[in-house]
C-alpha positions as CSV (number, residue, x, y, z in Angstrom):
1,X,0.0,0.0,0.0
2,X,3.0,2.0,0.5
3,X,4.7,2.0,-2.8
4,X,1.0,2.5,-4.3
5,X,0.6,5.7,-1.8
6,X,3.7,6.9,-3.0
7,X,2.9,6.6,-6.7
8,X,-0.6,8.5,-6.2
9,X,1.6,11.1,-4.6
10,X,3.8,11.7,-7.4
11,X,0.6,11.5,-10.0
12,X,-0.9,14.4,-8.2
13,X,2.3,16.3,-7.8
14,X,3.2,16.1,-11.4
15,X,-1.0,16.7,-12.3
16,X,-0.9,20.0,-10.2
17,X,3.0,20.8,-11.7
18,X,1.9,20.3,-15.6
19,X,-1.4,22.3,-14.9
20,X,0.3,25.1,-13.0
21,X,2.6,25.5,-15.7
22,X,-0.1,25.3,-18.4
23,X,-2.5,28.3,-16.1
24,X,1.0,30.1,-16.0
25,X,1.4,29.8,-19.8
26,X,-2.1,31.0,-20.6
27,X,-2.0,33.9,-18.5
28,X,1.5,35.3,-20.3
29,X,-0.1,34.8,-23.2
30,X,-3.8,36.0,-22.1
31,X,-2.3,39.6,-20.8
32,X,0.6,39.8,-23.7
33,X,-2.8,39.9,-25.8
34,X,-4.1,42.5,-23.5
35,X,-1.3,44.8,-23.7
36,X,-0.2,44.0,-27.6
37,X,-4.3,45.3,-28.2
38,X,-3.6,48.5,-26.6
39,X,0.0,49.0,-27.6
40,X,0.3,47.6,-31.4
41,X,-1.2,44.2,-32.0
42,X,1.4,43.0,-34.2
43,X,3.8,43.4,-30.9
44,X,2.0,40.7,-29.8
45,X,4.5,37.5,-28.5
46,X,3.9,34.8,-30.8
47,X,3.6,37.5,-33.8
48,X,7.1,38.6,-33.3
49,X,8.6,35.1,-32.3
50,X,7.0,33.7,-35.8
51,X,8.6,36.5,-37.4
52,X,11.5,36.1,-35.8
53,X,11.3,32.0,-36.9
54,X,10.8,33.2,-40.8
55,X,13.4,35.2,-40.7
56,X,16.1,32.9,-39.7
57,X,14.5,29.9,-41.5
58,X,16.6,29.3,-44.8
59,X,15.3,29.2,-48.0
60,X,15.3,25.8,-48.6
61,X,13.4,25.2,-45.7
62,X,10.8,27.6,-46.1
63,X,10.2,26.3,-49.6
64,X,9.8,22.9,-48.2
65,X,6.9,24.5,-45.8
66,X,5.1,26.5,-49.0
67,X,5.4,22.9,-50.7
68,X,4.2,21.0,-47.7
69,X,1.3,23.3,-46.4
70,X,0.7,25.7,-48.8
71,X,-1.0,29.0,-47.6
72,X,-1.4,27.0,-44.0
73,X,2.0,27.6,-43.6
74,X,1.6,30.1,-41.0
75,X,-1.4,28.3,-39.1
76,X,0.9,25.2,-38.8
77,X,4.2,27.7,-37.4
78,X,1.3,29.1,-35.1
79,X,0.7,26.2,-34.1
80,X,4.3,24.8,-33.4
81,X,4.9,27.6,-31.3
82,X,2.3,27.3,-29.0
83,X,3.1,23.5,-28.4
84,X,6.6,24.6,-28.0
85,X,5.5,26.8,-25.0
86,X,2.9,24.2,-24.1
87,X,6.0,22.0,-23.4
88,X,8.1,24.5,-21.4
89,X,4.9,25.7,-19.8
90,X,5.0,22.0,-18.3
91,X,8.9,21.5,-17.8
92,X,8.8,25.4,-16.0
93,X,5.6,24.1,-13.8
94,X,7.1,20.4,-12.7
95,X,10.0,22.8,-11.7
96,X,8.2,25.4,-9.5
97,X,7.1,23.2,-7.1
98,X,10.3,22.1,-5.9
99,X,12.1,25.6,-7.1
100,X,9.7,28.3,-7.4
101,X,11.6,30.8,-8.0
102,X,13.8,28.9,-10.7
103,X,10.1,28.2,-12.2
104,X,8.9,31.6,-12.5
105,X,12.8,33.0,-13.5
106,X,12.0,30.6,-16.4
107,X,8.8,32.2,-17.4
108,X,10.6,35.9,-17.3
109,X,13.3,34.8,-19.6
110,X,10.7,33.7,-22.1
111,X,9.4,37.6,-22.0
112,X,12.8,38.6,-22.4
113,X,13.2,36.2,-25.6
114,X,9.7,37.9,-26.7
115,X,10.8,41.5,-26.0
116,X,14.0,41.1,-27.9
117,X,12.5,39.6,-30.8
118,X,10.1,42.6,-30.6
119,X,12.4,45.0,-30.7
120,X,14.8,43.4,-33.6
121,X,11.7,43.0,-36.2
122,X,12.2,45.4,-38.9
123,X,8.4,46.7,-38.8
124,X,9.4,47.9,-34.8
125,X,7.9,51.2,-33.7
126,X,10.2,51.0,-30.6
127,X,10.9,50.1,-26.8
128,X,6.8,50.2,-26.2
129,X,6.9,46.9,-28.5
130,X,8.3,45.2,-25.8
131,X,5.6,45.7,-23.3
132,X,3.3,42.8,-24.3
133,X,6.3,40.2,-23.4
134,X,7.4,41.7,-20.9
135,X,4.1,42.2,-19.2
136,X,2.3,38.5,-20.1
137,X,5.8,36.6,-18.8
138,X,5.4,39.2,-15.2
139,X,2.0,37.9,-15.1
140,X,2.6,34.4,-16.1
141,X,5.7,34.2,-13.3
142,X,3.3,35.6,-10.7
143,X,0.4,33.4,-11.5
144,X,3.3,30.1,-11.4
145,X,4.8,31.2,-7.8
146,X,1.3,31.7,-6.3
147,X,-0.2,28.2,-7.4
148,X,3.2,26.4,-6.9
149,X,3.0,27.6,-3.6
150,X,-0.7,26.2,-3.2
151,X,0.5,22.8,-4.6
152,X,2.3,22.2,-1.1
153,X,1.4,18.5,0.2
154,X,-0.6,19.1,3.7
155,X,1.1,17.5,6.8
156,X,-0.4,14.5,8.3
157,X,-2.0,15.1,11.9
158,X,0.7,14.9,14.7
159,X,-1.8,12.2,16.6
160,X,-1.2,10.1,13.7
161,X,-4.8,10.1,12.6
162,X,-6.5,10.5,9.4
163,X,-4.9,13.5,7.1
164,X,-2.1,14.7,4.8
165,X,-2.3,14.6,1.2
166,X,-2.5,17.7,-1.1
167,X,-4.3,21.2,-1.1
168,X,-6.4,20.7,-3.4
169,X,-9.1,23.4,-2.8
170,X,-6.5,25.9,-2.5
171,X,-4.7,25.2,-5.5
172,X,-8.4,24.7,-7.2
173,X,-9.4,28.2,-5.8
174,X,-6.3,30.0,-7.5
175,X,-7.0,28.2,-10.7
176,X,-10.2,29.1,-11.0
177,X,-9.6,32.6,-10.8
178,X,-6.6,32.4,-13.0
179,X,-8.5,31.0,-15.5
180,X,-11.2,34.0,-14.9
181,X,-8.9,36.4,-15.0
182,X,-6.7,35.0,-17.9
183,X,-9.9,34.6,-20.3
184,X,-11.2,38.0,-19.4
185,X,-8.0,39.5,-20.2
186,X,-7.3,37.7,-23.0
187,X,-11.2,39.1,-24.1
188,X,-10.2,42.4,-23.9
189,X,-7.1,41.9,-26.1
190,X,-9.4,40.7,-29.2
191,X,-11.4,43.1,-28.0
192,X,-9.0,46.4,-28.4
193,X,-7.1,44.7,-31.6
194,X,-10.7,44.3,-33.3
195,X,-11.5,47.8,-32.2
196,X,-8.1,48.6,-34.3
197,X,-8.9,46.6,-36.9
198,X,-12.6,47.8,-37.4
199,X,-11.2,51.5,-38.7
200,X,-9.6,50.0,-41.4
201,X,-12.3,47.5,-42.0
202,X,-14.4,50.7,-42.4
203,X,-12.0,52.5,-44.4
204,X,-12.3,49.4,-47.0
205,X,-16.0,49.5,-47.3
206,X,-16.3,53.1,-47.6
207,X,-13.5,53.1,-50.5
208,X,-15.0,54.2,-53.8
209,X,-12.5,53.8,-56.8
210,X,-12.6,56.0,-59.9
211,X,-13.3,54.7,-63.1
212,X,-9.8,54.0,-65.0
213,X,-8.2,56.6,-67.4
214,X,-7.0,53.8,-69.1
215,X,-9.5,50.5,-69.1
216,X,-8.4,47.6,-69.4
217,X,-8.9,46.4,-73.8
218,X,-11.8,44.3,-74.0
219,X,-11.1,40.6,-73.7
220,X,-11.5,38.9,-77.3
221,X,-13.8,36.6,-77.7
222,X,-12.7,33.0,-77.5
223,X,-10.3,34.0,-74.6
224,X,-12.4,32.0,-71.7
225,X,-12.6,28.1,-73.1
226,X,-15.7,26.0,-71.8
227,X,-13.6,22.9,-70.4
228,X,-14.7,21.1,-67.1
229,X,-11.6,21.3,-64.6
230,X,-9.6,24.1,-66.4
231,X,-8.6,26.8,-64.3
232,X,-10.5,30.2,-64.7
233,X,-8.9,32.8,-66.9
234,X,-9.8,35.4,-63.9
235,X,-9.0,34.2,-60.7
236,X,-11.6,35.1,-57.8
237,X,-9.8,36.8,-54.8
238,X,-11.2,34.6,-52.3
239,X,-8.9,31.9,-54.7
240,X,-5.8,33.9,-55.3
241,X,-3.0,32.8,-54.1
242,X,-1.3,34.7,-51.1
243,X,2.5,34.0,-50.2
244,X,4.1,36.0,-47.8
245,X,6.0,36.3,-44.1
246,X,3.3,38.2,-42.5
247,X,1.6,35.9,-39.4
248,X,-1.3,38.4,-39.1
249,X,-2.2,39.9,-41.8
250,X,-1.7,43.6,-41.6
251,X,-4.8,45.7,-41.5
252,X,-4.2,49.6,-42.1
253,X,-6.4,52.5,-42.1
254,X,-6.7,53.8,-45.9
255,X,-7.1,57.2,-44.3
256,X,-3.9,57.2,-42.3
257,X,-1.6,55.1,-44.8
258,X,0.9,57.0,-46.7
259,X,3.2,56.5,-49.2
260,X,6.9,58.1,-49.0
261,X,9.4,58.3,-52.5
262,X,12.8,59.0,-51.2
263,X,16.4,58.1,-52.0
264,X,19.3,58.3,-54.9
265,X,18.6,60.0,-57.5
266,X,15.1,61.5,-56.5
267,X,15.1,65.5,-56.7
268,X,11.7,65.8,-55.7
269,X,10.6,63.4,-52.6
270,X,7.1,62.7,-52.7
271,X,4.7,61.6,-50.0
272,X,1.4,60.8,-51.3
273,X,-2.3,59.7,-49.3
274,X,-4.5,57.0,-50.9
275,X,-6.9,60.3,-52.0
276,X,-4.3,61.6,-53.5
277,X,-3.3,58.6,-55.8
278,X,-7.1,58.1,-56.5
279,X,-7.1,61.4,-58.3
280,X,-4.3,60.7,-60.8
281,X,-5.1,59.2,-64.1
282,X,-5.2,55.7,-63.3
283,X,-5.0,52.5,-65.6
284,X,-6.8,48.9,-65.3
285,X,-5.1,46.1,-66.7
286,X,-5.3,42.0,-67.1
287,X,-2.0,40.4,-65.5
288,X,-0.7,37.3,-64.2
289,X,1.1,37.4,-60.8
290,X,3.6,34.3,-60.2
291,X,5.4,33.1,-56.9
292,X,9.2,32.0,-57.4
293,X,7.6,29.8,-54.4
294,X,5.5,28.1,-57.6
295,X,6.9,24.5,-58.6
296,X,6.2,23.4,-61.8
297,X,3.0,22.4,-62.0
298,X,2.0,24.6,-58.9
299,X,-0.7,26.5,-57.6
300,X,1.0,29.9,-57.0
301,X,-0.3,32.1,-60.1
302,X,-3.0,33.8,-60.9
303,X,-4.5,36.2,-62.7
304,X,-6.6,38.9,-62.1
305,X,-8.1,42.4,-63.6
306,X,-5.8,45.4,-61.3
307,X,-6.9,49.0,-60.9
308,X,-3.6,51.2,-60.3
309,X,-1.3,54.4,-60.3
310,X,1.6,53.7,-63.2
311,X,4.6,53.8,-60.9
312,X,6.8,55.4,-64.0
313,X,4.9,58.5,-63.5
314,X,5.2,58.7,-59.8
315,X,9.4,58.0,-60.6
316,X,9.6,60.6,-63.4
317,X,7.4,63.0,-61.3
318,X,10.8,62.4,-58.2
319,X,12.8,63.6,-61.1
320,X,13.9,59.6,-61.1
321,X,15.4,58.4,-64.6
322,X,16.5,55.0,-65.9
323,X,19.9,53.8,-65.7
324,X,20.1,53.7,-69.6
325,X,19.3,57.3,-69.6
326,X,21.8,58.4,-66.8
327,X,19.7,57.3,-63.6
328,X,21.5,57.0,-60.0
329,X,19.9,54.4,-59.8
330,X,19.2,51.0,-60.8
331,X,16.9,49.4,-58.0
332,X,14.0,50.0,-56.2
333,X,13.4,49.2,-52.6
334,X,9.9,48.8,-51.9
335,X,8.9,48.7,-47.9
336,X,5.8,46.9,-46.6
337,X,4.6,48.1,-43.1
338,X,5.4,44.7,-41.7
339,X,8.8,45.8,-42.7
340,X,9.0,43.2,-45.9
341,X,11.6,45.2,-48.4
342,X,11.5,43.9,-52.2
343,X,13.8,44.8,-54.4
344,X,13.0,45.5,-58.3
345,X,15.1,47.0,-61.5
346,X,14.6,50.7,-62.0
347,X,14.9,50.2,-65.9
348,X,12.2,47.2,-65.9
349,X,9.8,49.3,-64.0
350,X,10.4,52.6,-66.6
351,X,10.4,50.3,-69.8
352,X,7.6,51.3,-70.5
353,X,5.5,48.1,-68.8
354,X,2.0,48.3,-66.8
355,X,4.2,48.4,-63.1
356,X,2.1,50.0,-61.1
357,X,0.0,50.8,-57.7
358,X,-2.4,48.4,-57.5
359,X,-5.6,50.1,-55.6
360,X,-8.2,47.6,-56.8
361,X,-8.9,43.6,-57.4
362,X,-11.3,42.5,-60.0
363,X,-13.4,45.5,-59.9
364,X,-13.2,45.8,-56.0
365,X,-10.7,47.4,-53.5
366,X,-8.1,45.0,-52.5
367,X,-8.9,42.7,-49.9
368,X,-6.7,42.8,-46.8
369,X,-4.6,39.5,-47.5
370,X,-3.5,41.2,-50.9
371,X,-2.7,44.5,-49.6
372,X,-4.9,46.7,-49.4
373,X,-4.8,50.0,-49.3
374,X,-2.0,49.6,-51.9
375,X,0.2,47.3,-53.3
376,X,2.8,47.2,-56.0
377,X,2.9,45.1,-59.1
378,X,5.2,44.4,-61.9
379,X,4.5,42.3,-65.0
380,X,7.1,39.9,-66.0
381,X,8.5,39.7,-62.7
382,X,8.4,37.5,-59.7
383,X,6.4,38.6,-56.8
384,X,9.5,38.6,-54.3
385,X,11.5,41.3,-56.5
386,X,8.1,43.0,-57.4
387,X,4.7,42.2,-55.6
388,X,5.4,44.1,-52.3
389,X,1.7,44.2,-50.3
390,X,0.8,46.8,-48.1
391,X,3.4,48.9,-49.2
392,X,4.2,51.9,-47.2
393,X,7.9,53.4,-48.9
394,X,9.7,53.4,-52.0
395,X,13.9,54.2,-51.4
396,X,16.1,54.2,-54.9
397,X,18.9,52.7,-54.5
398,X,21.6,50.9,-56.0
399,X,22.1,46.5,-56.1
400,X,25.7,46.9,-54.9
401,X,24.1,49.0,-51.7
402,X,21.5,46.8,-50.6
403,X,20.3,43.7,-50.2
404,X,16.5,43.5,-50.1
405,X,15.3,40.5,-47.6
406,X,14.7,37.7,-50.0
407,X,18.0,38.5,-51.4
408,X,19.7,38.2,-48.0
409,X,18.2,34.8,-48.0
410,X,20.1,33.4,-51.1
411,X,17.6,34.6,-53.9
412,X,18.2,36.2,-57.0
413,X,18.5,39.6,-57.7
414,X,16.7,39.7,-60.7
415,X,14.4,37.5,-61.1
416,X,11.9,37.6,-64.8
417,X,9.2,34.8,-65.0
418,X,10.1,31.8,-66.8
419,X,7.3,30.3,-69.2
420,X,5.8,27.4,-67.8
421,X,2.5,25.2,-68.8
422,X,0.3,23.2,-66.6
423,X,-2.8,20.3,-67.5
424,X,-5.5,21.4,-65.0
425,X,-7.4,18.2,-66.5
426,X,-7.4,15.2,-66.1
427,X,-5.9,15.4,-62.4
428,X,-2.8,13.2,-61.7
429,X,-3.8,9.4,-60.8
430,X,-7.2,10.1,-62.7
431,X,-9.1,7.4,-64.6
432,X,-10.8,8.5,-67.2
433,X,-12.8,6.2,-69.4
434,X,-10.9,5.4,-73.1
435,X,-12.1,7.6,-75.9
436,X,-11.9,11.1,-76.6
437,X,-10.3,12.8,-73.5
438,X,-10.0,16.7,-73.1
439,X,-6.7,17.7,-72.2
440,X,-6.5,21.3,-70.9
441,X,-4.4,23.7,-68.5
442,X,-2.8,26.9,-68.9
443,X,0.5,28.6,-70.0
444,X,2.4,31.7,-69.2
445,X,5.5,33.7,-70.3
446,X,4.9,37.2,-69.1
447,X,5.7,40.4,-71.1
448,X,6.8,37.0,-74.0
449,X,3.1,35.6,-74.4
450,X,2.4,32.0,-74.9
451,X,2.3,31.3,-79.2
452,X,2.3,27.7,-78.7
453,X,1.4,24.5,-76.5
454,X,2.4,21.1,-77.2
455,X,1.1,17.7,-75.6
456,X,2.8,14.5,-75.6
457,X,1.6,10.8,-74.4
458,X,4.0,8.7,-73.1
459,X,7.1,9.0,-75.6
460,X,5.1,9.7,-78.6
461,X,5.7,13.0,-80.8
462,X,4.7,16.5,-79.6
463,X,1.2,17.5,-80.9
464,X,-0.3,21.1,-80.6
465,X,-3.4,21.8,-78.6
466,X,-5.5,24.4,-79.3
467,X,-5.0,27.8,-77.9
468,X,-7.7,30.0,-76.6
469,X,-7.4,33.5,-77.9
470,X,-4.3,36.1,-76.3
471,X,-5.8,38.5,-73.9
472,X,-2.3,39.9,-73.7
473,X,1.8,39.2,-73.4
474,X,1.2,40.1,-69.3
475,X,-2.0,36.9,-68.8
476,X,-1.8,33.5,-69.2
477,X,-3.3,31.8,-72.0
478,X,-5.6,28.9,-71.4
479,X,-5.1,25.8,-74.2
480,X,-6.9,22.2,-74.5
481,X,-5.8,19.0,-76.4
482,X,-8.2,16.5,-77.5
483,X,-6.8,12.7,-77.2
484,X,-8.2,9.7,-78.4
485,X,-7.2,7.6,-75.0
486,X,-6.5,4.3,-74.8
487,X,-7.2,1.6,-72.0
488,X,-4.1,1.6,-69.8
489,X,-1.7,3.9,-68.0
490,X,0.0,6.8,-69.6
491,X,1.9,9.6,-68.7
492,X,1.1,12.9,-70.4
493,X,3.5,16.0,-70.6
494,X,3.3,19.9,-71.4
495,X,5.2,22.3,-72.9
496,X,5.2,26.1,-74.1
497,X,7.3,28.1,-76.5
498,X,6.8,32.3,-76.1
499,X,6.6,35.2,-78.0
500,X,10.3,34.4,-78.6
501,X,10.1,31.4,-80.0
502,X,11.5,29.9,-76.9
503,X,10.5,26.1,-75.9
504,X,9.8,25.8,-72.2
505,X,13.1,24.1,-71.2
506,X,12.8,20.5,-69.7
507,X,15.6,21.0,-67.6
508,X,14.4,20.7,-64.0
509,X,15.5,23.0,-61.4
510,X,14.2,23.4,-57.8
511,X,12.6,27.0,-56.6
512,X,15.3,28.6,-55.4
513,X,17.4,30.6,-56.4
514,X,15.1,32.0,-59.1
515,X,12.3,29.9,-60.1
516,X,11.2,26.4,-61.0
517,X,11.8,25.3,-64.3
518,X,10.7,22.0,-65.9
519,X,8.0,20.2,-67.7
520,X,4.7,19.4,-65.9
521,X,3.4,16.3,-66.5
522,X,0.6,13.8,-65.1
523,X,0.0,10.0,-65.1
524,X,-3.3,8.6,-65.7
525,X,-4.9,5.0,-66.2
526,X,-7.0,4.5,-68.8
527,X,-9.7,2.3,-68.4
């Protein structure tokens, strides 16, 4: 009975240990939330930790992550963290109640970890970032010393009688009203961050954009093909991709965002207000946007119809001028307000392209996960050197003076879109019956246009498919291929050539350092 004594002792010690450390953890986190909603939400701990994780990640590894969970990328890195500190939560409260002060020196270095990650992200307003750490791992100490010290075994009677064990009710008492207080606090957090969010949220809905100087040309008829499976020449919004490093997606007031032009070779600095670029000329265009992120075959491009500011005429209005015709300089640093820098050639955004402002999104004003109140976009380019969201400052610069973050990372400088062609139908490991089968996908070569898409079965000869009529040299171009199938399995392969008579290459590369390259192709049984 002894040794079974003795084991029921050490369950209940290590129960009320794990659970003190788990209160302890909510409560850091519960009044980090608090404070971050009055101070600046993205201050908040696990915001600036994630960041911090992204940012020291290496390239390989986040590619792996884009390939393995897509645009839950960030939910699953959420996630991770908190069942980091779920784990030293536990280890911190086992520790307490034989060392409470180690226990809740443990939970303070954690808020020092927080605060200096705060205070090193590159979006950092300054030393009030550091509050929310600092503040959630003082409460979250406090909250492990004072149920540690509740989780004290009670000494047996000195008669010998009946008695000892743990104290329960007061360690149950102190719970419940951590958990009370935790929750309440952790209410008012959402509470104040919504309350942040909501201006901006009201902002969006009260946005009105101007018709377009320049509207986009009418689409040609025969540019949308009627296949089952293909993918849609316009992309929806709510099915665009989205690739970037921000955890929470940044949500600014349209009346308080500016925009600041600044740096070598600008003679007039410029900063402009949303109102302010709605009452320039502005044009609406058709282009494709394309992740390096994308593997061949991938789901990281889209295309959409974008309502903007040409950013040439915000340059030449700086007095900013091309390399080739005597510029300072030969790279632009755009700045998101989550402090994302992207790096683009000055001479590719002055060549005469549709780069521009992006203000609106098929016909609406962006939605928040694609940057609203304005982002930039550049045609032919990859969205890392070009497609900076929420964009907040433009600095000219020179490549030999700055390394823009993707580039720090191992990236390219430069990096143009290769051409690539995917078969949206049939769907790898499909079995579609024998007889005619449509083959169909889509191709793209920005600022080259797609003049050509082959098929091949197995190891037979290249065949053309038909090509759906050329909205432009910035879209994609849908395409479909009729086969007469045959019962059994065969693999079937795509290739492009562009406006430069080009043939998509079959040499396969990975992602990094500039782009996939490669042939897509899918198996399928016949039957």
């Amino acid at each position: 009975m002894t040794g079974v004594s003795s084991f029921r002792s050490k369950l209940v010690r290590v129960t009320l240990g794990a659970s003190a450390g788990l209160l302890a953890g909510f409560t850091a986190l519960a009044v980090a939330e608090l404070v971050a909603g009055l101070v600046r939400p993205a201050a908040g701990p696990v915001t600036v930790v994630g960041g911090a994780v992204i940012d020291r990640t290496p390239a390989a590894v986040k590619d792996f992550a884009i390939r393995a969970f897509g645009e839950n990328d960030k939910t699953v890195l959420r996630l991770g963290i908190l069942a980091v500190l779920a784990l030293v939560a536990l280890a911190l409260g086992t520790l307490a109640l034989s060392h409470r002060r180690a226990g809740a020196a443990g939970v303070l270095l954690f808020g020092i970890v927080g605060a200096t990650a705060a205070l090193g992200r590159p979006d950092s307003t300054g030393t009030g970032d550091a509050l929310p750490s600092l503040a959630g791992a003082l409460a979250g100490a406090l909250v492990l010393y004072v149920l540690a010290s509740r989780a004290v075994p009670v000494p047996a009677p000195a008669d010998g009688g009946a008695g000892g064990g743990w104290n329960r009710r007061g360690f149950l008492t102190a719970a419940g009203v951590t958990v009370v207080a935790a929750a309440s606090a952790g209410g008012l957090g959402r509470f104040f961050t919504g309350r942040r969010a909501r201006g901006a949220v009201a902002s969006r809905e009260a946005l009105v954009l101007p018709a377009p100087a320049s509207p986009a040309p009418a689409l040609p008829a025969g540019v949308r093909l009627k296949v089952p499976g293909i993918t849609p020449f316009t992309t929806p919004a709510s099915r665009f991709y989205r690739v970037d490093t921000a955890l929470t997606v940044p949500k600014v007031d349209a009346g308080t965002w500016r925009l600041r032009i600044h740096g070598e070779g600008v003679t007039r600095p410029r900063t402009y207000t949303l109102d302010q670029l709605l009452a320039r000329p502005l044009i609406e265009r058709d282009i494709t946007l394309t992740c390096v992120s994308n593997e061949v075959g991938g789901p990281y491009v889209g295309n959409a119809r974008w309502l903007g500011v040409p950013l040439a005429d915000l340059l030449e209005e700086a007095g900013v001028l091309p390399p080739s015709r005597g510029g300072r300089a030969d790279q632009l640093v755009a700045r998101s307000v989550d402090g994302m820098t992207l790096g683009s050639p000055v001479e590719d955004l002055m060549d005469g392209r549709d780069a521009m402002l992006a203000v609106g999104m098929n016909g609406e004003p962006l939605p928040f996960e694609h940057g609203f109140p304005v982002r930039m976009l550049v045609p032919g380019l990859y969205g890392y050197v070009s497609a900076c969201k929420w964009i907040t400052g433009i600095e000219l610069t020179a490549f030999d003076a700055y390394d823009p973050y993707w580039v720090r990372r191992g990236w390219a400088r430069e990096a143009p879109v290769k051409t690539q062609s995917r078969i949206d139908t049939p769907k790898p490991f499909a079995r579609p019956a024998a007889g005619t089968v449509v083959v169909a996908g889509v191709a793209w070569a920005q600022r080259r246009g797609v003049t050509r898409v082959q098929i091949r079965v197995d190891d037979g000869p290249w065949r053309d498919a038909d090509l759906a009529a050329r909205a432009g040299v910035d879209t994609w171009r849908q395409w479909s291929y009729r086969w007469d199938a045959t019962p059994g399995g065969h693999t079937l392969a795509v290739r492009a050539t562009d406006g430069t008579g080009r043939v998509q290459t079959e040499r396969r590369t990975r992602t990094v350092p500039d782009g996939a390259s490669g042939r897509h192709g899918v198996f399928v049984t016949v039957t």
